[in-house]
C-alpha positions as a printed NumPy array, in Angstrom:
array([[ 30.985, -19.412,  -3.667],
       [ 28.796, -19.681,  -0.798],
       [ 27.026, -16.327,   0.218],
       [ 25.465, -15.417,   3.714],
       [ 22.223, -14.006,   3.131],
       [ 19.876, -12.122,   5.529],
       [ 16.043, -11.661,   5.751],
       [ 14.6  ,  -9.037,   8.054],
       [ 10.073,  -9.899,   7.79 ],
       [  7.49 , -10.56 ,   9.71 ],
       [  7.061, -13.662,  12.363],
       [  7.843, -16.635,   9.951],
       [  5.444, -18.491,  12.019],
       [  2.683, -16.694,  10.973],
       [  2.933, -16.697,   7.444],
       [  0.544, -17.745,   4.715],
       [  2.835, -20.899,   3.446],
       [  0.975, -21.348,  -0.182],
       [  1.19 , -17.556,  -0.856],
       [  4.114, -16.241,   1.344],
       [  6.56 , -14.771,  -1.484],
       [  9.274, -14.22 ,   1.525],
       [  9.598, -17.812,   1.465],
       [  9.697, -18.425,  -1.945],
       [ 12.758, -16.447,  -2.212],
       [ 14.33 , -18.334,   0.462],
       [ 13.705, -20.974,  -1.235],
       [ 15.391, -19.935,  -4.076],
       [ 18.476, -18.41 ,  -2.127],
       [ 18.766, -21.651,  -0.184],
       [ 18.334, -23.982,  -3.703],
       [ 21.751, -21.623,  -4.133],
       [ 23.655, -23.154,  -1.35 ],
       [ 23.453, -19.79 ,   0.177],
       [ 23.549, -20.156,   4.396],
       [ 20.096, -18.051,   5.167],
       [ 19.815, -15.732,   8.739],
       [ 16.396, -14.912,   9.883],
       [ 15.422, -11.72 ,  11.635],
       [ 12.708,  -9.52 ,  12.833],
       [ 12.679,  -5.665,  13.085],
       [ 13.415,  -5.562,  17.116],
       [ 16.252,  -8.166,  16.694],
       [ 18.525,  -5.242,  14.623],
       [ 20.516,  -2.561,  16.423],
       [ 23.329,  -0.206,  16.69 ],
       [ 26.306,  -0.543,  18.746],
       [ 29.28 ,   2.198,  18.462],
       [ 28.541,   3.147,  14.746],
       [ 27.931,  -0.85 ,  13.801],
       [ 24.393,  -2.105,  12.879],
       [ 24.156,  -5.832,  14.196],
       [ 21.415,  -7.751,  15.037],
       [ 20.683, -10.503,  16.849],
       [ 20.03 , -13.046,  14.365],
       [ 19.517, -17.174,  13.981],
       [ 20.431, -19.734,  11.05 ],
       [ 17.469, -20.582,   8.842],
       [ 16.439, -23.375,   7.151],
       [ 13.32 , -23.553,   4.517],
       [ 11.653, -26.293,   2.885],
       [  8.738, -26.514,   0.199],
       [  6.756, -28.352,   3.232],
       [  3.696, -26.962,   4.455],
       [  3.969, -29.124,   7.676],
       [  7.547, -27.856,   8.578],
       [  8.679, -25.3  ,   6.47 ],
       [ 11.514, -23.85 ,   8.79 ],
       [ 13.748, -23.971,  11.529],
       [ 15.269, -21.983,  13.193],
       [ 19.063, -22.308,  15.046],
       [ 19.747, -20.744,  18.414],
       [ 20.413, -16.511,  18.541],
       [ 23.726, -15.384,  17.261],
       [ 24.823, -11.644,  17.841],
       [ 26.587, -10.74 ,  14.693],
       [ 27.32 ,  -7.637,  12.396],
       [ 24.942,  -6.881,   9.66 ],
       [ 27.754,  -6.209,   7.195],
       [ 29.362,  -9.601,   7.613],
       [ 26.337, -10.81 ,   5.018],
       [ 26.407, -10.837,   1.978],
       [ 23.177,  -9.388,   1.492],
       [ 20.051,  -9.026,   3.321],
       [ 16.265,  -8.932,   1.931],
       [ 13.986,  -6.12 ,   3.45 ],
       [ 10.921,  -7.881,   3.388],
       [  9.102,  -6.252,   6.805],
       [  5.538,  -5.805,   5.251],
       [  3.718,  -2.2  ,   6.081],
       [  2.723,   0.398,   7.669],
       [  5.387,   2.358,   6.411],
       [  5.682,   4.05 ,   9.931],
       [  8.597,   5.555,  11.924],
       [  9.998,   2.03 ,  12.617],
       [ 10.077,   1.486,   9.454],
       [ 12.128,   3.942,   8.544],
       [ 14.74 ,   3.159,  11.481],
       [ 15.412,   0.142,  10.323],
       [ 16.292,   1.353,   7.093],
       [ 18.653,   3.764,   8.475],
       [ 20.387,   0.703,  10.369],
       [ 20.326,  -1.348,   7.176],
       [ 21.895,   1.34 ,   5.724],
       [ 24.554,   1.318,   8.024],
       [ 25.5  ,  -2.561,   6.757],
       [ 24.825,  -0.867,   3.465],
       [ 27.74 ,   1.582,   3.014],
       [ 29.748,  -1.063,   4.582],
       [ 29.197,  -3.567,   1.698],
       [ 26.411,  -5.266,   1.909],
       [ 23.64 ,  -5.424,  -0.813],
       [ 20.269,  -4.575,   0.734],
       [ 17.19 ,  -5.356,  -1.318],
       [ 15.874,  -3.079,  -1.926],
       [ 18.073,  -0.433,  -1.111],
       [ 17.025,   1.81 ,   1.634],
       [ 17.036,   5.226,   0.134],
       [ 14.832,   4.252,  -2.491],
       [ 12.823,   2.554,   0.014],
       [ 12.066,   5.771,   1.669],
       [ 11.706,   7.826,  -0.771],
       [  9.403,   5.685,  -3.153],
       [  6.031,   5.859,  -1.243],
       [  4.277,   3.431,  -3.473],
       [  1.88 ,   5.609,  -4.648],
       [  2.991,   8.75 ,  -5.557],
       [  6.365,   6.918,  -6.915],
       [  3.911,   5.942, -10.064],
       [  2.819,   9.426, -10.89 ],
       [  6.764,   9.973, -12.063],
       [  5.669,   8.265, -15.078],
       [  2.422,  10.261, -16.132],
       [  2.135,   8.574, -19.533],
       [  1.208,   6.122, -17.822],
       [ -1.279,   6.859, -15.266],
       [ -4.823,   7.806, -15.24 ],
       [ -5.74 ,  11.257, -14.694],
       [ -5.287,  12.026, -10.93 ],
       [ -4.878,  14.322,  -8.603],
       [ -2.836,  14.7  ,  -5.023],
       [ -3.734,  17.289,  -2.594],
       [ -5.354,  17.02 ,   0.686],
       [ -7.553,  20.503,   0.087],
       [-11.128,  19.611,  -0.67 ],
       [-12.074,  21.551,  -2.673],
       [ -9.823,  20.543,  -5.326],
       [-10.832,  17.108,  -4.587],
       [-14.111,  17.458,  -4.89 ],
       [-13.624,  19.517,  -8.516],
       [-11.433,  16.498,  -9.822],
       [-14.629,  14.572,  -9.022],
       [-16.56 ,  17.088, -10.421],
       [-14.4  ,  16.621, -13.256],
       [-13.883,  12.906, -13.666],
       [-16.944,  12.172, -12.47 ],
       [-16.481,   8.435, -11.251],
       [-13.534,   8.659,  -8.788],
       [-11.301,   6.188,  -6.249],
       [ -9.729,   8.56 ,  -3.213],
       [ -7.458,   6.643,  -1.394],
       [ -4.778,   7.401,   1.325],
       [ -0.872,   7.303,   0.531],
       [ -0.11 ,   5.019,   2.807],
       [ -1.987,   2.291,   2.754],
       [ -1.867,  -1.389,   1.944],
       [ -4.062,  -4.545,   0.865],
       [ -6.908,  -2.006,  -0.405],
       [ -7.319,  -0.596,   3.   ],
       [ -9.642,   2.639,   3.642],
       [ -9.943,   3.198,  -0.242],
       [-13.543,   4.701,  -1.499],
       [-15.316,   4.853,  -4.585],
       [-17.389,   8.279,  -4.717],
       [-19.502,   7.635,  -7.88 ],
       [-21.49 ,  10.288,  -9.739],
       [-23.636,  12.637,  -7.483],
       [-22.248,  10.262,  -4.278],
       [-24.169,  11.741,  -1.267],
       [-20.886,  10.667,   1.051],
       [-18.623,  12.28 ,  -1.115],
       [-18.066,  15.082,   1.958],
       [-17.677,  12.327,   4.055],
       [-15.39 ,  10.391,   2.49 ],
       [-12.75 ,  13.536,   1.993],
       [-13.431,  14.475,   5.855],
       [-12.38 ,  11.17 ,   6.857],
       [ -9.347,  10.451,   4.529],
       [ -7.897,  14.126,   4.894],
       [ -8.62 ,  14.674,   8.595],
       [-10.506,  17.637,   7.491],
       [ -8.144,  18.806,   5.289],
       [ -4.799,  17.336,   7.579],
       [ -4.017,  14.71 ,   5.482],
       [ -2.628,  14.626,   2.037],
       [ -4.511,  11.688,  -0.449],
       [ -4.89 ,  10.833,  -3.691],
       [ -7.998,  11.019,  -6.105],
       [ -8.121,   8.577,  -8.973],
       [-10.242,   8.184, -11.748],
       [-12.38 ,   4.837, -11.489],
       [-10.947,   2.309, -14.159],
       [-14.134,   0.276, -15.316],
       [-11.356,  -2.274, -16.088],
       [-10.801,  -3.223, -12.458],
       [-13.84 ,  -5.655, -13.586],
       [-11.383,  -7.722, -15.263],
       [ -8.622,  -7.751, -12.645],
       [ -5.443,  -5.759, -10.895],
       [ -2.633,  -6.777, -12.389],
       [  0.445,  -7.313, -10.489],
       [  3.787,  -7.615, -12.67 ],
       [  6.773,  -8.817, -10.888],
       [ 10.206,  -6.769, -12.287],
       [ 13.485,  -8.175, -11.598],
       [ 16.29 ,  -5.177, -11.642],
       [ 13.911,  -3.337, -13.974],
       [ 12.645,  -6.119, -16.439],
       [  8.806,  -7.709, -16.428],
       [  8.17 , -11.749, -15.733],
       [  6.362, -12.304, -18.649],
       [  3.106, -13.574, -16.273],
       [  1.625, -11.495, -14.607],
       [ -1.609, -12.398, -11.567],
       [ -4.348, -10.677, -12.192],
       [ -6.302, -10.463,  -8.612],
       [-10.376,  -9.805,  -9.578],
       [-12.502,  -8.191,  -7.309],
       [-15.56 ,  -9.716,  -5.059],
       [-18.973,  -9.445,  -6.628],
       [-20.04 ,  -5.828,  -5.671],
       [-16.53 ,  -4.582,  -4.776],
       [-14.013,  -2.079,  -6.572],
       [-10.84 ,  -3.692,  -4.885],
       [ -8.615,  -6.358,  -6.489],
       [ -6.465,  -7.037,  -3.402],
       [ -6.448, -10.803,  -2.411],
       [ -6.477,  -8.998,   1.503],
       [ -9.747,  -7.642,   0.115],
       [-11.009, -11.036,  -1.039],
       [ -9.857, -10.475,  -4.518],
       [ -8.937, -14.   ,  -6.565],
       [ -6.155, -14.235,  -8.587],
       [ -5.701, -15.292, -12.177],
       [ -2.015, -15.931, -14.115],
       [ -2.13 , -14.401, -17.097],
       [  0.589, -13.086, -20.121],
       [  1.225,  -9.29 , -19.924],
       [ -0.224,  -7.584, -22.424],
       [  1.764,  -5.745, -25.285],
       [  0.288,  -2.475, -23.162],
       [  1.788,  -4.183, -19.914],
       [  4.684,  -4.389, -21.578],
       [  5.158,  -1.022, -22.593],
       [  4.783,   0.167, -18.877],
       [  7.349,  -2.195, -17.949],
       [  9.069,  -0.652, -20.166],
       [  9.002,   3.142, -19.09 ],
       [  9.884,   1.744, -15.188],
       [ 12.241,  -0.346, -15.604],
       [ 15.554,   2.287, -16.012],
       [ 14.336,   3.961, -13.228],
       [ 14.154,   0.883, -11.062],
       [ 17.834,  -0.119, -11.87 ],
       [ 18.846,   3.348, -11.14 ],
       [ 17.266,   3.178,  -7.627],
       [ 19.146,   0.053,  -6.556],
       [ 14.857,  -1.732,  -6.77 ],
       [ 15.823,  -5.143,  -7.704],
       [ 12.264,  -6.677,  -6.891],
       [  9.106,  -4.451,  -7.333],
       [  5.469,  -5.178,  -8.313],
       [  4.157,  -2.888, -10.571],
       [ -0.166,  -2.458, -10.366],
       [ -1.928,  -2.166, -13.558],
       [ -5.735,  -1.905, -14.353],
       [ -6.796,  -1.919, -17.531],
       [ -3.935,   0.266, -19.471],
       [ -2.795,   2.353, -16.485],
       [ -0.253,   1.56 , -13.981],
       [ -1.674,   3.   , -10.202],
       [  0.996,   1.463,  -7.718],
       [  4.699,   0.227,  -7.768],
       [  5.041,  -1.344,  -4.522],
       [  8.961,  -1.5  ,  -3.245],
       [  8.372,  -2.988,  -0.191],
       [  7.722,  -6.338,  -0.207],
       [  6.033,  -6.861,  -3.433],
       [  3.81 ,  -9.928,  -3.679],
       [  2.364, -12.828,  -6.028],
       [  5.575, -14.711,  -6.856],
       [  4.369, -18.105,  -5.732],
       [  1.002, -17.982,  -7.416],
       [  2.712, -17.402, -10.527],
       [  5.415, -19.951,  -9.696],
       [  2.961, -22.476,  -8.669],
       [  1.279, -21.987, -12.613],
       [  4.041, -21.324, -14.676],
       [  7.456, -23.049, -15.734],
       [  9.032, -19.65 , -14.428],
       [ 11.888, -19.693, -11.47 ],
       [ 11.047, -16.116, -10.17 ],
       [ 12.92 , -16.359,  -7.197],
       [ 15.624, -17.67 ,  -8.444],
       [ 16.298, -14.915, -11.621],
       [ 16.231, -12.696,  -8.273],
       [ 18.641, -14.522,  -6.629],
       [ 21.041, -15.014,  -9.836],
       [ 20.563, -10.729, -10.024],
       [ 21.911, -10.68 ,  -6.53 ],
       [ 24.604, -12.856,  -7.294],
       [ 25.781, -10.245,  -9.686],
       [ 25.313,  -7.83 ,  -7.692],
       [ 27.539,  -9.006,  -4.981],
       [ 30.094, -10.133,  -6.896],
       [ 30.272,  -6.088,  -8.267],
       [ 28.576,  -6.862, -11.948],
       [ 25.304,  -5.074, -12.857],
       [ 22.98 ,  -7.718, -12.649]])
């Protein structure tokens, strides 16, 4: 049966073609015979209690000299697809949320959103993790300084980091007897405005962030571990990080599977779950990253075990 499937992202013009994991799932839906309809955030509106948008065929191809085209715009209803992928990259900002609300609207008419739009609100990537405190390094959340500057006190060697940020922006390292450590808490709370988190500094960082790709709440068995720049304490290939493919780890394993139920129960059919060392720190919902660079190393069809869960899915099965 041939399914109409959405994508709501970022400029496809502009995307990183080797890396772009957007476009590997198209890929994969297209490979399906699935008809593909591209859109950005402005296209999608509300008319008399209907979410539409105005939206354009897609085509994809594994061809970094033309890898789409577009047809001309269509105005049509979001809930005559089949299913659309939410794959508009952060900030997670007002916008952001309005456009899950009008997903939503498609939603409760039938359509499978990925990931669904409750749980993309209420799953802020980083606090989402400290649900599973078994696995997580000690850490604290609180935007009073004080406290913050006891669980340094405490821990010694810490990471404070915003809630709502991406790619290893504005994150600090405040090391033993830091002279910045005020500093660093003025500007991440606002003077005490601003609610972050304070992390214990994983030495294993060294030997890479892990990100583990989970498909409706089970682990690809590779995972890419992205190792930080000489001198730096951030992983993130935005940061400069490289990335290595590498088998999860009975450990890895083990926090896959403590997530995973949850994830199934939250309608999060494609997540990327962050692990240094032994300790899981993020479990990004939004539009998790990595599947082509462990595609592009390993005999493993990420994209389309996704797309043969949404297939499932749509046709009322549990994936």
């Amino acid at each position: 049966m041939s399914r109409h499937v959405g994508v709501v992202m970022d400029p496809i013009g502009s995307i990183n073609f080797k890396k772009d994991t957007t476009l590997g799932l198209l890929l994969a839906a297209q490979a399906k015979g699935w008809y593909l309809w591209y859109m950005e955030q402005s296209d999608l509106y509300l008319d008399r209690g209907a979410a539409r948008a105005t939206m354009r065929s897609l085509h994809v191809a594994n061809n970094p000299d033309a890898y789409f085209n577009l047809g001309g715009p269509e105005d049509r209803k979001l809930a005559d697809l089949d299913a659309v992928l939410m794959r508009k990259d952060p900030p997670f900002d007002m916008e952001f949320i309005y456009t899950t609300h009008l997903l939503e609207t498609a939603e409760r008419q039938g359509t499978l959103i990925v990931n669904r739009c409750a749980s993309l609100r209420d799953c802020n990537e980083k606090l989402f993790a400290t649900q599973f405190p078994d696995c997580c390094p000690p850490l604290l959340v609180s935007r009073d300084m004080d406290q913050l500057k006891q669980f340094h006190a405490k821990e010694g060697d810490v990471i404070y980091k915003p809630l709502d940020g991406m790619g290893g922006s504005s994150i600090f390292r405040a090391k033993p007897d830091d002279p910045n450590l005020s500093v660093i808490l003025e500007t991440l709370t606002g003077f005490g405005r601003r609610t972050i988190m304070a992390q214990r500094f994983l030495p294993d960082i060294a030997q890479g962030d892990k990100r583990i790709l989970m498909v409706n709440g089970e682990p690809i068995p590779f995972c890419l571990a992205r190792v930080p720049l000489a001198g730096e304490t951030r992983g993130n290939l935005a940061a400069g990080g490289s990335g290595t493919v590498q088998p999860l780890t009975d450990r890895d394993q083990w926090i896959a599977e403590q997530v995973g139920p949850e994830l199934r129960r939250r309608g999060l059919l494609f997540v990327g779950l962050d692990v240094i060392g032994d300790y899981l720190t993020e479990i990004n919902v939004t539009s998790p990253t990595c599947l082509r660079e462990i595609e592009n190393e390993q005999a493993i069809d990420i994209g389309g075990l996704l797309m043969n869960c949404l297939e499932q899915q749509m046709a009322g099965g549990n994936g």
